[in-house]
Each structure stands twice: as structure tokens, then as C-alpha cells.
C-alpha positions as CSV (number, residue, x, y, z in Angstrom):
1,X,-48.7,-86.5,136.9
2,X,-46.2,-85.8,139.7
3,X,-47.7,-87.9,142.4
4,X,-45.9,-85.4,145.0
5,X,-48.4,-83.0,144.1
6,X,-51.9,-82.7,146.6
7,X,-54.8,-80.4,147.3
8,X,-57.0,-79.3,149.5
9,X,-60.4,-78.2,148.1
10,X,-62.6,-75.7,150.3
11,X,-65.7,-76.7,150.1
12,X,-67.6,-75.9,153.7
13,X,-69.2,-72.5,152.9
14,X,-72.8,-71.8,153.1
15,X,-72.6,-69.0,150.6
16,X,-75.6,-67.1,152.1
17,X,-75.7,-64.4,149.7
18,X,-76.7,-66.1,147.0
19,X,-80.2,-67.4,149.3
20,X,-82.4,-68.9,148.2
21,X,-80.3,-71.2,145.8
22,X,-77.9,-71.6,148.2
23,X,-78.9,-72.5,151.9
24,X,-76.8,-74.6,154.8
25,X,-78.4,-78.2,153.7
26,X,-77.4,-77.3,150.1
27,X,-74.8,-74.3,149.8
28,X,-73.3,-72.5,146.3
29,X,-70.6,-75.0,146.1
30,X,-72.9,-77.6,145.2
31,X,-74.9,-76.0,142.7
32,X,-74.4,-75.2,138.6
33,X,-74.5,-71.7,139.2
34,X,-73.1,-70.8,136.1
35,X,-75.5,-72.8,134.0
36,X,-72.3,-75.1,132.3
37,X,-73.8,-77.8,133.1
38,X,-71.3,-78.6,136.0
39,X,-71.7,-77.6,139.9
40,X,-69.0,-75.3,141.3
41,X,-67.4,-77.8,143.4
42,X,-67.3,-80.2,139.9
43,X,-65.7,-77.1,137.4
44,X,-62.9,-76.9,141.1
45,X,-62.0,-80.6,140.8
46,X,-61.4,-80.7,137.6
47,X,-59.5,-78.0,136.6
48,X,-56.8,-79.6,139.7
49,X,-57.3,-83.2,138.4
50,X,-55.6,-82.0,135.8
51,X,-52.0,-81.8,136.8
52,X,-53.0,-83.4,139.8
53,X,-53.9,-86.7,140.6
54,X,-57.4,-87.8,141.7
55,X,-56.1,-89.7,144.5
56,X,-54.1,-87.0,145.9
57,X,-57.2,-84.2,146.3
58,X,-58.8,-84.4,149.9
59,X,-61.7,-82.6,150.3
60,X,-62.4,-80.3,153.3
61,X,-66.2,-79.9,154.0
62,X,-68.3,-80.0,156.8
63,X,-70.2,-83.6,158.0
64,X,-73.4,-82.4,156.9
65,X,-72.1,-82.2,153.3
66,X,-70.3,-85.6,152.9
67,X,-72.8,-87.3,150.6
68,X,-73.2,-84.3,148.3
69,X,-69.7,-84.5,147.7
70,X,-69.5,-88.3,147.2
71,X,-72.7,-87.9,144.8
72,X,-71.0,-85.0,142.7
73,X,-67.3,-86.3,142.7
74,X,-67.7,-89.7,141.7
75,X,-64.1,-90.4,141.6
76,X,-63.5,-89.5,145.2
77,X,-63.4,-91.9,148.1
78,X,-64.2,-91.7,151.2
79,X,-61.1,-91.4,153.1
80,X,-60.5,-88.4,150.9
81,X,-63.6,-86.3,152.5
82,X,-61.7,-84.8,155.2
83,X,-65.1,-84.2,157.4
84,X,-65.2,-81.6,160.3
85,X,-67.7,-82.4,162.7
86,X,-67.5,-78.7,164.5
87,X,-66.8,-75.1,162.7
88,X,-63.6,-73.5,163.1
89,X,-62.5,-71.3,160.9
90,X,-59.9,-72.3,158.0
91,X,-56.7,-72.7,160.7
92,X,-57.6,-76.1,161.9
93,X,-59.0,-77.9,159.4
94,X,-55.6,-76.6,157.5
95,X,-53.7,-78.2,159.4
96,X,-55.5,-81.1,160.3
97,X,-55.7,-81.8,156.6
98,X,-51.7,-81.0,156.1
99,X,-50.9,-83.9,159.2
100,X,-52.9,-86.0,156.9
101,X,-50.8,-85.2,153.8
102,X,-47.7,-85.2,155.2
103,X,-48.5,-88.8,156.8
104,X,-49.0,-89.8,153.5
105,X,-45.9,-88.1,151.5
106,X,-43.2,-86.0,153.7
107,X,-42.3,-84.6,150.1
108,X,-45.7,-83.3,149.3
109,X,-46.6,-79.8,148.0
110,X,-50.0,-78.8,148.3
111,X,-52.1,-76.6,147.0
112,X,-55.7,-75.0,149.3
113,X,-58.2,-73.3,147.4
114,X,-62.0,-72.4,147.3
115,X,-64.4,-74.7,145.8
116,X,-66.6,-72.3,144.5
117,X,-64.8,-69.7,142.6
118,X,-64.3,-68.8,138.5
119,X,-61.3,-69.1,136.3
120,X,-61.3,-69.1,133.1
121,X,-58.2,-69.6,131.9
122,X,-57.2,-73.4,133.8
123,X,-54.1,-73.6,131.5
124,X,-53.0,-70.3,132.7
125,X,-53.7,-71.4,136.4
126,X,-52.6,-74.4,136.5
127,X,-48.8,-73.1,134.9
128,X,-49.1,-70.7,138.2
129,X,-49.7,-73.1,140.6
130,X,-46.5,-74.9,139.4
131,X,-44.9,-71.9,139.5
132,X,-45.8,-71.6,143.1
133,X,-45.2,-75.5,144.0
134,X,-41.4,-75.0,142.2
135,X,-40.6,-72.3,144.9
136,X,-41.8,-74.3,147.7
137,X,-39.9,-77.4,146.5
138,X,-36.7,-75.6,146.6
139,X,-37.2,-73.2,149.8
140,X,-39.4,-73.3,153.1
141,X,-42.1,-70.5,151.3
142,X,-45.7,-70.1,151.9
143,X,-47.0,-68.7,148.7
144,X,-50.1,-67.5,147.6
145,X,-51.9,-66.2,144.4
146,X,-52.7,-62.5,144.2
147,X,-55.4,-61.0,141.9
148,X,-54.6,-58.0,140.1
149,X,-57.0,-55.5,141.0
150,X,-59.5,-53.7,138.3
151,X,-61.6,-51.6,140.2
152,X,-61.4,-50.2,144.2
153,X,-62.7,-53.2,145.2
154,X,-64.1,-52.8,149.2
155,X,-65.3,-56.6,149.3
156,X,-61.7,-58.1,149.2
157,X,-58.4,-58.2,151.2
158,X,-55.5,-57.1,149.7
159,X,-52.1,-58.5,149.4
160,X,-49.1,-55.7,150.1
161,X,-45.6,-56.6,148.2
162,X,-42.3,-54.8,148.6
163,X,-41.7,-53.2,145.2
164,X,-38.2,-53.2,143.3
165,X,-38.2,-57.3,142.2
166,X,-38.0,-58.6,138.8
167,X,-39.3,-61.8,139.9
168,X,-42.3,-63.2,139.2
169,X,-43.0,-64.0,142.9
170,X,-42.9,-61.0,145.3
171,X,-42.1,-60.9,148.6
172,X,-45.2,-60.1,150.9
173,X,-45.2,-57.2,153.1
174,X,-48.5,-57.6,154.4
175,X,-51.9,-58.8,154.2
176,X,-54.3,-56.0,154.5
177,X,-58.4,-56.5,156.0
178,X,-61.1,-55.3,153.5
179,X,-60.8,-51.4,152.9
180,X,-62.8,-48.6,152.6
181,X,-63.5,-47.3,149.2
182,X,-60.9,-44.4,149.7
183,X,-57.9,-47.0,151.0
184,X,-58.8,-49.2,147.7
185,X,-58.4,-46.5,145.7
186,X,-55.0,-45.4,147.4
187,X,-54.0,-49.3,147.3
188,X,-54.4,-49.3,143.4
189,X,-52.3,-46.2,142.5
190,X,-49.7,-47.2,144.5
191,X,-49.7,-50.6,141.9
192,X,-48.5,-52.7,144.5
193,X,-51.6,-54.1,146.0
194,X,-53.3,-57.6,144.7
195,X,-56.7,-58.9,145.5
196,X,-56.4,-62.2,148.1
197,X,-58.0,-65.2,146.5
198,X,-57.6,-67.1,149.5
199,X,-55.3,-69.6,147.1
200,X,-52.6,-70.9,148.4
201,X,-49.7,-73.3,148.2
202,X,-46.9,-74.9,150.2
203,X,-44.5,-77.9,151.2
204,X,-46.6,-80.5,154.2
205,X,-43.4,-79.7,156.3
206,X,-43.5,-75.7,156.0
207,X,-46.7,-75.4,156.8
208,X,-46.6,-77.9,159.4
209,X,-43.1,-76.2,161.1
210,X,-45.4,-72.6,160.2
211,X,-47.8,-73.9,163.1
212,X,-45.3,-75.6,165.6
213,X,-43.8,-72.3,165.7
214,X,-46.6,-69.7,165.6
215,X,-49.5,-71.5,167.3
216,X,-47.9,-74.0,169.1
217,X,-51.4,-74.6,170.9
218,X,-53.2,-75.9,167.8
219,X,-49.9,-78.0,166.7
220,X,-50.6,-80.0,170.0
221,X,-53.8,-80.3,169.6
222,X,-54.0,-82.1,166.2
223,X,-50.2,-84.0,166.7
224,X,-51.5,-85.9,169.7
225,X,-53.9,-87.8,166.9
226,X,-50.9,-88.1,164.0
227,X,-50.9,-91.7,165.3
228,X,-54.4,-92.5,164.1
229,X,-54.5,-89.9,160.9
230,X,-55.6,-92.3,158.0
231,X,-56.3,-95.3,159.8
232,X,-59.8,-96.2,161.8
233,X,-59.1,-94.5,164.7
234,X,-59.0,-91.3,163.1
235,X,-62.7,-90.1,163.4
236,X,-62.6,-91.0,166.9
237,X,-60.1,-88.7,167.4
238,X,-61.3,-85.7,165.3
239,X,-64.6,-85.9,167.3
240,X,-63.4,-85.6,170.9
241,X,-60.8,-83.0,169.9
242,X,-61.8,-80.9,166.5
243,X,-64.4,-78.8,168.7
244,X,-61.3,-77.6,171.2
245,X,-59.8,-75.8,168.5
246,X,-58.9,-72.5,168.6
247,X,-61.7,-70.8,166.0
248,X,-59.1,-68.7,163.6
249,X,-58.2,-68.3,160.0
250,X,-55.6,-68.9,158.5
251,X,-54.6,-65.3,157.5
252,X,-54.2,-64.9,161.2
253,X,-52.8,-68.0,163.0
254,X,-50.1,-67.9,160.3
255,X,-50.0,-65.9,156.7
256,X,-49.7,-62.8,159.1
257,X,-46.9,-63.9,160.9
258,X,-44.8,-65.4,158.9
259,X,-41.8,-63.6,157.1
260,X,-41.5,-66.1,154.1
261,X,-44.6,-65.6,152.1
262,X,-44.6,-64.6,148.5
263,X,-47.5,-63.7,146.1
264,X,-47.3,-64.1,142.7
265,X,-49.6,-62.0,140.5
266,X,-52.3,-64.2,138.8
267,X,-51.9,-64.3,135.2
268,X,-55.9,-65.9,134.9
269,X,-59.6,-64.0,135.3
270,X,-60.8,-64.7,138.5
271,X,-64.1,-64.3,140.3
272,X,-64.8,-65.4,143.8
273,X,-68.7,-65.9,142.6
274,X,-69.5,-64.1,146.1
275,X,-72.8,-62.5,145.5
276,X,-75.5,-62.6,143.1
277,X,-74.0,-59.3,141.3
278,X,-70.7,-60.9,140.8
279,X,-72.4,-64.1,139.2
280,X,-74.0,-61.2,136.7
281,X,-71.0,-59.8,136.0
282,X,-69.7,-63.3,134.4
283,X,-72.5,-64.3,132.6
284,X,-73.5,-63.9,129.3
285,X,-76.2,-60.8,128.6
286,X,-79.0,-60.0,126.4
287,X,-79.1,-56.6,124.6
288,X,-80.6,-55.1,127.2
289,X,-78.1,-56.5,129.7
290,X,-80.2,-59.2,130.9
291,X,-78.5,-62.4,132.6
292,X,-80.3,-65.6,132.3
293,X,-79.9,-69.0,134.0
294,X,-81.7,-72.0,133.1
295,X,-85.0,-69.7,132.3
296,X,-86.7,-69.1,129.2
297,X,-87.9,-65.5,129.5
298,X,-90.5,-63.0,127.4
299,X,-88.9,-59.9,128.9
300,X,-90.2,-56.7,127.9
301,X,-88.9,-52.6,129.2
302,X,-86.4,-55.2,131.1
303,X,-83.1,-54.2,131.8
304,X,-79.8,-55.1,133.6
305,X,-81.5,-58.0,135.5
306,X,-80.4,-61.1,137.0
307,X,-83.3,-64.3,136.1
308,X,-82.3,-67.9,137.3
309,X,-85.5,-70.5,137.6
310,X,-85.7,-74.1,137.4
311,X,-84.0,-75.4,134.0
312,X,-86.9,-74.4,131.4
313,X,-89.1,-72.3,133.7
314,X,-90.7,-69.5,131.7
315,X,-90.4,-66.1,133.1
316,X,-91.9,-63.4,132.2
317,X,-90.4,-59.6,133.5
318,X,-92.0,-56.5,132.4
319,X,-91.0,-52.7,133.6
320,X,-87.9,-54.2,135.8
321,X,-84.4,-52.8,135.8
322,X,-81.2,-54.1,137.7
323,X,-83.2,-56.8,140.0
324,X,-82.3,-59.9,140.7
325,X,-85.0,-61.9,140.6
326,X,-84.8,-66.1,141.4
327,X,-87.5,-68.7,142.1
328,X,-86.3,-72.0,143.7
329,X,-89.2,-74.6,144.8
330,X,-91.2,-72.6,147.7
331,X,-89.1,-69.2,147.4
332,X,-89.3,-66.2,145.2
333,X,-86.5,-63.6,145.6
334,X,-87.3,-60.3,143.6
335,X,-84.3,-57.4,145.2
336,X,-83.0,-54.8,143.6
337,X,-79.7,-55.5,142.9
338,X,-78.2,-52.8,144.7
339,X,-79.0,-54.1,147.8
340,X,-77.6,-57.5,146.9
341,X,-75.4,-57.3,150.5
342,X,-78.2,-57.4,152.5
343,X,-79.6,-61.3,151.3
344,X,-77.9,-62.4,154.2
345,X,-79.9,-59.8,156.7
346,X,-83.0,-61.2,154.5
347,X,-82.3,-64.3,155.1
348,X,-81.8,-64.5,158.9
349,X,-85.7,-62.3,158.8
350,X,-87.4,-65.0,156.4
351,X,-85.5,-68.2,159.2
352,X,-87.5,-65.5,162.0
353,X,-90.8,-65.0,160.2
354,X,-91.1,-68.5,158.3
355,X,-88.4,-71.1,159.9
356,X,-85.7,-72.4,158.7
357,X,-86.6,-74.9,156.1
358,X,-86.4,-72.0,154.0
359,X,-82.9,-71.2,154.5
């Protein structure tokens, strides 16, 4: 494995919308949503330990989440749980993570992606990645992985790239916030518009130069502590300072300005898993379009429904169509699945009405 090669897995989401299996002391990332057998984070790690290697993947989470991570990826230590003791956004703990990277290897390339997405194809992903790592080995590039689109998609920012190249990686024009359905459809007859996976890939010292030079602010903030980065004093530092940090994405503190970013159309399904109906959409289905999960299910005039349940539950559904319906411990969620963007609203009424052991 080329030991110049690093990532940075994602993995501090709550993933509210799919409550009640995922909830902040035990969010999506964690879980086998997919019933493989294998928790998100687990499917994420090693499909990168693959051309990466294991010593060279930090993961980003919040403190809360330090022993799940530790329990599920065995092969990680703890100086690789990069730990942030406030919320900020995906800017700073970017960058914090790069200062620890580029301490370690000047030369690295790195990769930053979700931990709780779906690819299918990891042969096809991983050959993209190294497509991406080549470019920013040779040139000062931020790149990232676009999604071609296959439907108007509202849920997703797009990724704008000048037309007229025969390259495989185009030149970005601009990022573009979610659209309205109308825009999405203008976006995709224009056939230069990608879905943004929020994947992306660069050299320690592009990135690095990327924030002296457009949040000069943040780049203070986190080099005053270079000093300490993977020694004891670290977490001393990161506790007194992390919390002062500007709360911004990435997308804005630097993809946005930048004029050396490059997208390169994924060449692998993808699914960013982000609501109960996009879990559906992956999953294998009965003849009457049924998804299961772990359940065993009598279904009868059932159709187009979402079941997850303990492992070997039985369920029984009569007269429903297109509901998701999923029992964990002392919640049962039974909503039509049409509605499926308002289990975060749900949720924040059951933490009002019940408390929030249940969220």
C-alpha cells in the first residue's frame, strides 16, 4: 500500500431521520442498517483499508462516540480517533485533522469522506480515488467526487463544471446549495451538473495553504497547537481552543473559494443512506415491494413498506401501503413514508412530550 496515502472518515452525525434507530448516544453510523451483517461506519473502513493502510485512517467523531468506534473498529487505536470535544461544523475538524496528517507525512494525500454512505462498486471507487490522489500529487488541486444525477434530486447540492474537457476531471465552476425541484430539473438538461457526495481529496499542504489563505483566522487558531499535535499535550490544547472555532463547513470556508478544484464524475452507485426512503430504495423487495430488515414478517394486502425490528422479530402488517414502520426497544415508528422528512420534527415533539431518553 502506498504508505503516503491517509483518510479521514466522517463519522460525527446524528442521522436524525432515521429516529428511532438512530439517536445522539447511538447515531446511523454505528448501526447495520443495511442488514450485511456490518455497521455503516465498519462497510466505510473497509472499503479504504483497502488501498489504504489501517494506520493511516484517523477517525473524526465527536467525544461522546469514542468507545463505539474503538468497539466496532478493532484495528484502530486510539491516537487515530481524532475526538472533538465541541461541534463545529466540518471546517475545523478538517483542518485540525490535516495539521495532524501533515505532522506526520508532508507528502501525504488524503482522502475525507462520510462514514455512513453506500457504494457498491469499491473496486470502481477505490480506482477513482487514485485517480483523484494522482492529480493532487502532481498539482496543488482540491478535488472531489461528483455523482451523476438520475432524477431532479431537491435533497442534494450540486456540483457545476465548465463544459468543453475531454478529461476525466473537470474543472469546477461552482458549488450550487440544494435546489428547488424546477432548478434540478434545469441543472440536469443542461448535463453538466453532479450530485455532491461531500467526498473529497487533496495533498496535507494544499489544503493546509487553502486555509492560511482563505480563513486565515481558523489557520491561527489550530497552528498555535502544531507543537503538541500527536504528542500528550494535544488534548489539552483541542479543549481550551476547539470551542473558539469559527462554526462553518467546508463548502464555505474553502471549496467556494478556491479556483483549483476539479470534480470527477463517479464511475460507482452511490447512496448517501439519508432517510428511511433512501435505505428502501437500496434494499432488496418482496413482490409486493416490501423492504425487510432483520424481521420475519406474515404480511398480508401489504405493499411498498419499509419493516426493520430486532434481528428475528415477527411482524405482522396487514392493509398497509408505503409506511415505514420500525420498532426499537421502547419505540414504535409507524409513518407514512411520504412524510419521511418530518422524523426529525417528530423527533424534537416525542424529546418535548416524553424526554430525551428516547431520542
Amino acid at each position: 500500500m502506498n504508505k503516503n496515502y491517509y483518510a479521514v472518515l466522517m463519522a460525527g452525525g446524528v442521522g436524525s431521520r432515521f429516529w428511532p434507530v438512530s439517536t445522539s448516544s447511538n447515531p446511523k453510523q454505528f448501526h447495520d442498517m443495511l442488514g450485511t451483517g456490518k455497521t455503516l461506519i465498519q462497510k466505510t473502513f473497509d472499503r479504504l483499508n483497502k488501498f489504504i493502510p489501517t494506520e493511516n485512517i484517523l477517525i473524526l467523531t465527536n467525544e461522546r462516540y469514542n468507545d463505539l468506534v474503538l468497539e466496532q473498529l478493532p484495528k484502530v487505536k486510539q491516537d487515530q480517533v481524532v475526538l472533538e470535544p465541541a461541534m463545529r461544523n466540518t471546517a475545523p475538524c478538517i483542518l485540525y485533522a490535516s495539521l495532524k496528517i501533515q505532522k506526520m507525512n508532508p507528502n501525504a494525500v488524503m482522502i475525507v469522506a462520510p462514514s455512513d454512505h453506500w457504494i457498491e462498486d469499491e473496486a470502481a471507487f477505490e480506482k477513482d480515488v487514485i485517480a483523484c490522489f494522482d492529480k493532487c500529487e502532481k498539482e496543488s488541486a482540491l478535488c472531489t467526487l461528483g455523482i451523476q444525477p438520475t432524477f431532479a434530486n431537491t435533497g442534494f447540492g450540486y456540483i457545476e463544471f465548465e463544459k468543453g474537457s475531454d478529461e476525466n476531471l473537470k474543472k469546477v465552476s461552482q458549488f450550487r446549495e440544494k435546489p428547488d425541484y424546477e432548478t434540478a430539473k434545469e441543472f440536469l438538461a443542461r448535463g453538466n451538473f453532479l450530485w455532491n457526495a461531500g467526498i473529497f481529496m487533496w495533498s496535507v499542504e494544499t489544503i493546509v495553504e487553502a486555509f492560511k489563505k482563505y480563513q486565515p483566522s481558523q489557520y491561527e487558531l489550530f497552528g498555535k497547537g502544531i507543537s503538541s499535535y500527536n504528542t500528550e499535550e494535544e488534548r489539552a490544547f483541542i479543549q481550551e481552543n476547539y470551542a473558539k472555532a469559527e462554526n462553518i463547513s467546508i463548502d464555505y470556508a474553502i471549496l467556494e473559494q478556491s479556483k483549483s478544484i476539479y470534480t470527477l464524475p463517479a464511475t460507482f452507485d452511490w447512496n448517501d443512506l439519508g432517510t428511511w426512503g433512501a435505505l428502501y430504495d437500496k434494499l432488496d423487495k418482496d413482490e409486493a415491494d416490501n423492504a425487510v430488515v432483520n424481521a420475519q414478517v406474515l404480511l398480508e394486502d401489504a405493499k411498498g413498506n419499509m419493516i426493520r425490528s430486532p434481528k428475528g422479530k415477527v411482524v405482522v402488517v396487514d392493509g398497509l401501503e408505503d409506511y415505514i414502520i420500525v420498532d426499537k426497544e421502547e419505540v414504535l415508528l409507524i409513518y407514512p413514508k411520504d412524510k419521511q422528512q418530518d422524523i426529525k420534527k417528530v423527533l424534537n415533539q416525542v424529546k418535548e412530550k416524553f424526554g430525551d431518553q428516547f431520542a
